[in-house]
N, C-alpha and C positions, 0 to 999 in steps of 0.2 A: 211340405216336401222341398228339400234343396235345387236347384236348378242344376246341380251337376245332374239328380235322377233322371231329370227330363230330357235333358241331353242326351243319356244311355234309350232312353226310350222312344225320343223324337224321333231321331235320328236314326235310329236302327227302325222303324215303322216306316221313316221316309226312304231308305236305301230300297227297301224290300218292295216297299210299293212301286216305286220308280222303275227300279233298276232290273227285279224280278230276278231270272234265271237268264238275262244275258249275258254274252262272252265278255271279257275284257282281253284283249290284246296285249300280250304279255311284256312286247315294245313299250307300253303305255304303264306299267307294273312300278309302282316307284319303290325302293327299297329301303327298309329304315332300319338300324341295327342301334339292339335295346342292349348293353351291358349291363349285368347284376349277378349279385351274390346273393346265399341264401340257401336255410336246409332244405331237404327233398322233399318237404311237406308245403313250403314257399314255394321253392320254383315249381311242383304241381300247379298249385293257384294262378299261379303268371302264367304258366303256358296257358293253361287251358281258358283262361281268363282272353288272352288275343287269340287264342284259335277262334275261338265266339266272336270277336270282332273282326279279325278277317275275313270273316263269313261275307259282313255286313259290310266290309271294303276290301271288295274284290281286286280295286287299285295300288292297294300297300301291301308290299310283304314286308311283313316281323321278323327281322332275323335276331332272336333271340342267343345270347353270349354270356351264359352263364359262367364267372371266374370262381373259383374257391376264392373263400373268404380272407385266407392268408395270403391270398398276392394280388386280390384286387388291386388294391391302391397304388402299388408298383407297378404295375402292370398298366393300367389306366395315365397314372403320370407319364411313364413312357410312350404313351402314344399321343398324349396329349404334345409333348416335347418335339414330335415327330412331326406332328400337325395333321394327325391320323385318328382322333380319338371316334370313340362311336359317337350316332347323330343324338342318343339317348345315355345317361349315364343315373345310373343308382348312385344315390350319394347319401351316408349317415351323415349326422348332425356334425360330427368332428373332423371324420374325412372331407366333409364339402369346404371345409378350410384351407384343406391345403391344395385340392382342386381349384376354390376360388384365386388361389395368391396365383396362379398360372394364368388367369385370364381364361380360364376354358370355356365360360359359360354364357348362353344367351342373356340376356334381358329378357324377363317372360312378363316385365310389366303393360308393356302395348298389347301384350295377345290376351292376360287377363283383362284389361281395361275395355277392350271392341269384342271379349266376346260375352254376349247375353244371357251362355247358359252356364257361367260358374261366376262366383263370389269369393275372393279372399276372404271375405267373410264368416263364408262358414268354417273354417277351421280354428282350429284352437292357436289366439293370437300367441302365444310364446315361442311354439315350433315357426310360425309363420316369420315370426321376425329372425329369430336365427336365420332364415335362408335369406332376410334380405339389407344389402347390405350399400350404404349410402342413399336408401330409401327407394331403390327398386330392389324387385322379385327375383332370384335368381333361382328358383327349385320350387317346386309344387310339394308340399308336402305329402306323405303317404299316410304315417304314424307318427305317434312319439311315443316316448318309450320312459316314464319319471323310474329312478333306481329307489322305488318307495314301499314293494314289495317285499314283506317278511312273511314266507309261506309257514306254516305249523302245525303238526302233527296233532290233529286231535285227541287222537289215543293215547298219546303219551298225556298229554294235560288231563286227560280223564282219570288213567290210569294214578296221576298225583293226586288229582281232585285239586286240578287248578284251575280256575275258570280262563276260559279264551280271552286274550287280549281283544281289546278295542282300539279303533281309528286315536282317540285320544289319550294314547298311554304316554309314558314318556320312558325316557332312557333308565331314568333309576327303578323304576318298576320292570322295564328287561331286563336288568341284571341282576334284579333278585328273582326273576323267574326263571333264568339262565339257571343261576344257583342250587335252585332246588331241583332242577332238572336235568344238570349234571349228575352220572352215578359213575364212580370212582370203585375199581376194584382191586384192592391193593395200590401198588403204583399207576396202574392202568385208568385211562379213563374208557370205558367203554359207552356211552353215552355222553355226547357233549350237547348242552342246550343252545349254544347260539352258534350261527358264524356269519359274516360277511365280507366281502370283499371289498364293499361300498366305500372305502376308508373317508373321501372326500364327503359323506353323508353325515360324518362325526363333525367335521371340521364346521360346516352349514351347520349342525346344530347345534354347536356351541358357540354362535355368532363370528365366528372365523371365514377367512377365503382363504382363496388360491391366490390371486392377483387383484388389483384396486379396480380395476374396470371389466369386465368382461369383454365388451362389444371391443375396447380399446384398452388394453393393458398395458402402461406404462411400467408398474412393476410389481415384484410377488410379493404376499403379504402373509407367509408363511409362519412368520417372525412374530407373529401379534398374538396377546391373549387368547383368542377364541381360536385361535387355527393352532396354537401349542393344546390346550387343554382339550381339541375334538383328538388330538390326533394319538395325546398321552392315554385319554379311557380307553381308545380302540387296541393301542397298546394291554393296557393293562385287561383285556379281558383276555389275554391270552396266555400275558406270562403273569397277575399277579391273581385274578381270580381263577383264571383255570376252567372257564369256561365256554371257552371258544380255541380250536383246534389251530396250532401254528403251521408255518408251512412246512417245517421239520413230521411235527404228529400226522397232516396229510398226507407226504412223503412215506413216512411207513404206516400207515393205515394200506394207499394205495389205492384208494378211491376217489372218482370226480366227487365233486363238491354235490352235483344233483344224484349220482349215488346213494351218496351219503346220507341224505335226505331222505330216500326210496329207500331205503335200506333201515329203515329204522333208526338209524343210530343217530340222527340230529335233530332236534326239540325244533330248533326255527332255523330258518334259514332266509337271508337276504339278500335277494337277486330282481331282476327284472322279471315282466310279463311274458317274456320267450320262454321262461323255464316249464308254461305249462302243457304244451302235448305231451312229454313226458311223463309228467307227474300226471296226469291224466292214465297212464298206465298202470298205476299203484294200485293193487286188487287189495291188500292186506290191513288197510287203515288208511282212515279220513282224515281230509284235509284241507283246508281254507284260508287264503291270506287275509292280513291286515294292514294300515298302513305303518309305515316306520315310523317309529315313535319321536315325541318332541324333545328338544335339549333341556337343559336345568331350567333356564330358565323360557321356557314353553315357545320356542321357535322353533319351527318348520320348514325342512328345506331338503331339496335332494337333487342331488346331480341325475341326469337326465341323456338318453338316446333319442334317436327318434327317426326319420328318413326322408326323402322324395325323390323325386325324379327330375334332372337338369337335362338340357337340351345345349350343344356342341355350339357353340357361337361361327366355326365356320362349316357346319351343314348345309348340304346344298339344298335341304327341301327341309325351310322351318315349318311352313304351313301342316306339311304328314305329319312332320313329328311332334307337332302341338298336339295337333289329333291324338296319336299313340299314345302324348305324356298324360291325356287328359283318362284315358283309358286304362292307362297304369295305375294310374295318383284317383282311379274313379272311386262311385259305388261301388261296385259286384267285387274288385280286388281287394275293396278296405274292409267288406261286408266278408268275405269267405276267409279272411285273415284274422278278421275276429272271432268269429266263428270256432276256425280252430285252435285260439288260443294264443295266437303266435305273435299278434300285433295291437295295438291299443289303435281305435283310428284316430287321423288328423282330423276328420270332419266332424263337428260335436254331432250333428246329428243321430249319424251312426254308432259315436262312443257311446250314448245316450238311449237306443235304440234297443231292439229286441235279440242283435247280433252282438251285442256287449253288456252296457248295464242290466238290459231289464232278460239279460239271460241267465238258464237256473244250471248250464253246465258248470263245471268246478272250474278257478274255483267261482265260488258265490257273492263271493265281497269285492270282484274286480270293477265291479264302480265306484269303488273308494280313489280308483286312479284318476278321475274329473275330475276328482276333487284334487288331488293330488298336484293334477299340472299346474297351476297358479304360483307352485312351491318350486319349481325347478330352475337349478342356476347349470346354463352350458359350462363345458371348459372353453376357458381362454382363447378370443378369437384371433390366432396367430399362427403362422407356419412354421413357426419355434416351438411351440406347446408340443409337439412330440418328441422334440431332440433333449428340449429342456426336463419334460418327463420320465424318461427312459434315461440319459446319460445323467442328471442331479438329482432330482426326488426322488425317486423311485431307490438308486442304492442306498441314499441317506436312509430314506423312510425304513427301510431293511433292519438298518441298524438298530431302529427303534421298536421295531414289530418285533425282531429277534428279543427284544429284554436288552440286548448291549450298550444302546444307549437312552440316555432322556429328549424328548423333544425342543425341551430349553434349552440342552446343550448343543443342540445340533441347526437347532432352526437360524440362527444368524447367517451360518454357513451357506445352508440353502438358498436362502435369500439374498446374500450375495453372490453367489456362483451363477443361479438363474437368474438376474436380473443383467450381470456379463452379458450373456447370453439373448437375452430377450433386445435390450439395444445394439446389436450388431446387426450391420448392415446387412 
């Protein structure tokens, strides 16, 4: 048993025993204010996850600050800038980037170090190091999130009489599965076999990156063999095979991507582990992921989400909101988040456990994600990796996703424009 469990358990039996049903004095009430995003099926779990603990600390109120997902991060920077931010802050793996470049965050290295009932240990070291940076802690982990998921219709594969993919397929075997699972009516496709967004998933498994460093990126490395040829196939399954829907055929289709999915009409699809309370609602045919498959020459890799919880470096009460973060980033939130599908945990324990691996809810094979994490590469630890994404890769990439250009022709480009970019002050 982890020591975080004992924590949740000590602790709330020593409140109770102690404290019983006396007053507290609402002068004496410390207040802590938890910022986060998140669907309505998450922020359930969070509230009701601290109403349970405020139970048991009658001394802290939670003011819970749920933002929509599209203006957190603005939102948040701006109050950080203000010198106003809240005492607790939800932070993904990418957005804690550019939250870090602002100074926003405590050092949670001394409070993990002096306290007794948790271990950096038990989390899965990859998401762990992403939070930490110069060799302290700056985010407690929640989740991680590897983009290794390719979910799949069983009854279309039955209905071919294709057998299910395995954890060790690789890329040339989904594309001739793609193939046969594509059906074409007339000009129309009305069934397409693959699709994904993951484009950075190609590039990793074709031995390619993004940039030369991760933790420290000096420059992109766009330009090089393995990052042209992940980026040319991800290309080419959409304008030279025909087997993965452009953003032009989604545009009139008119359907989200997990739609599309639910709806019969796409053989696999490749997303993260957030897509399944939904797909959990699919009465009409069954369904099971696998892991994304290997590149040509049998490398494995995938770009990766994942979360925790940081703590406001000028909060006036660090000690509460250690407490609160430890109760966020705990058991009982990582355990009801697996539960319902929505979140892979930080703790191996748990990922391991009977609330993820060794659970028989859909899908069935989401323990292949363990396995999984070992393989994951963050983006670029820098507070350019957004400007540089959005205003250079991303139009170029267009070009090439569209069919209008080659990624030979265009990658030099890239890689000098973003690399402008990444050395300015």
């Amino acid at each position: 048993m982890s020591r975080i469990i004992i924590s949740a358990a000590v602790i709330a039996l020593l409140i109770f025993s102690f404290s019983g049903c006396a007053k507290v004095d609402k002068t004496d009430v410390i207040k802590i204010e938890v910022a986060f995003w998140g669907a309505p099926e998450e922020k359930e779990i969070i509230t009701e996850t601290i109403k349970k603990w405020e139970k048991e600390h009658p001394n802290i109120k939670v003011i819970l600050n749920h933002i929509a997902a599209g203006g957190y991060s603005s939102k948040i920077l701006t109050r950080i800038a203000a010198g106003s931010a809240p005492d607790i802050m939800f932070a993904e793996v990418n957005i804690f980037t550019s939250f870090m470049e602002k100074g926003a965050f405590l050092d949670l290295t001394p409070f993990i170090n002096n306290d007794p009932l948790i271990s950096i240990d038990d989390f899965f070291p990859e998401v762990v190091d992403r939070f930490r940076v110069d060799g302290r802690l700056y985010c407690l982990p929640r989740d991680t999130a590897p983009f290794a998921c390719v979910f799949y219709n069983k009854s279309i594969f039955d209905a071919a009489e294709i057998p299910y993919p395995t954890d060790d397929w690789t890329l040339d075997e989904m594309l001739e599965t793609a193939k046969k699972l594509t059906i074409r009516k007339g000009n129309s496709i009305t069934q397409y076999g693959f699709y994904s967004w993951c484009w950075m998933n190609f590039i990793y498994s074709f031995g390619g990156s993004i940039v030369d460093n991760v933790k420290n990126p000096s420059e992109f490395t766009l330009n090089k063999p393995g990052s042209i040829e992940g980026i040319q196939f991800y290309s080419d399954l959409m304008n030279k095979y025909e087997v993965m829907p452009s953003s032009t055929a989604l545009a009139n289709i008119g359907m989200a991507l997990w739609e599309l999915f639910s709806s019969g009409k796409l053989a696999m699809y490749s997303s993260g582990i957030w897509e399944t309370p939904q797909f959990r609602k699919i009465s009409n045919f069954d369904w099971d992921v696998v892991m994304f498959p290997k590149g040509p020459s049998g490398i494995r890799a995938f770009g990766t989400g994942g979360s925790g919880y940081c703590i406001y470096k000028e909060t006036k009460h660090p000690e509460e909101a250690w407490m609160v973060l430890k109760a966020l980033s705990g058991a009982e939130g990582q355990i009801k988040l697996a539960e319902e599908g929505l979140a892979q945990p930080a703790m191996r324990e748990f990922a391991e456990g009977p609330a993820w691996a060794l659970s028989q809810k859909k899908p069935k094979n989401k323990k292949m994600l363990n396995g999984a994490v070992k393989y994951v590469i963050y983006e670029p630890f820098t507070p350019k990796w957004r400007e540089i994404q959005d205003n250079v890769i991303m139009p170029n990439l267009d070009l090439v996703f569209n069919g209008k250009k080659k990624m030979a022709e265009i990658a030099p480009e890239i890689d000098k424009k973003a690399n402008i970019l990444l050395k300015e002050k």
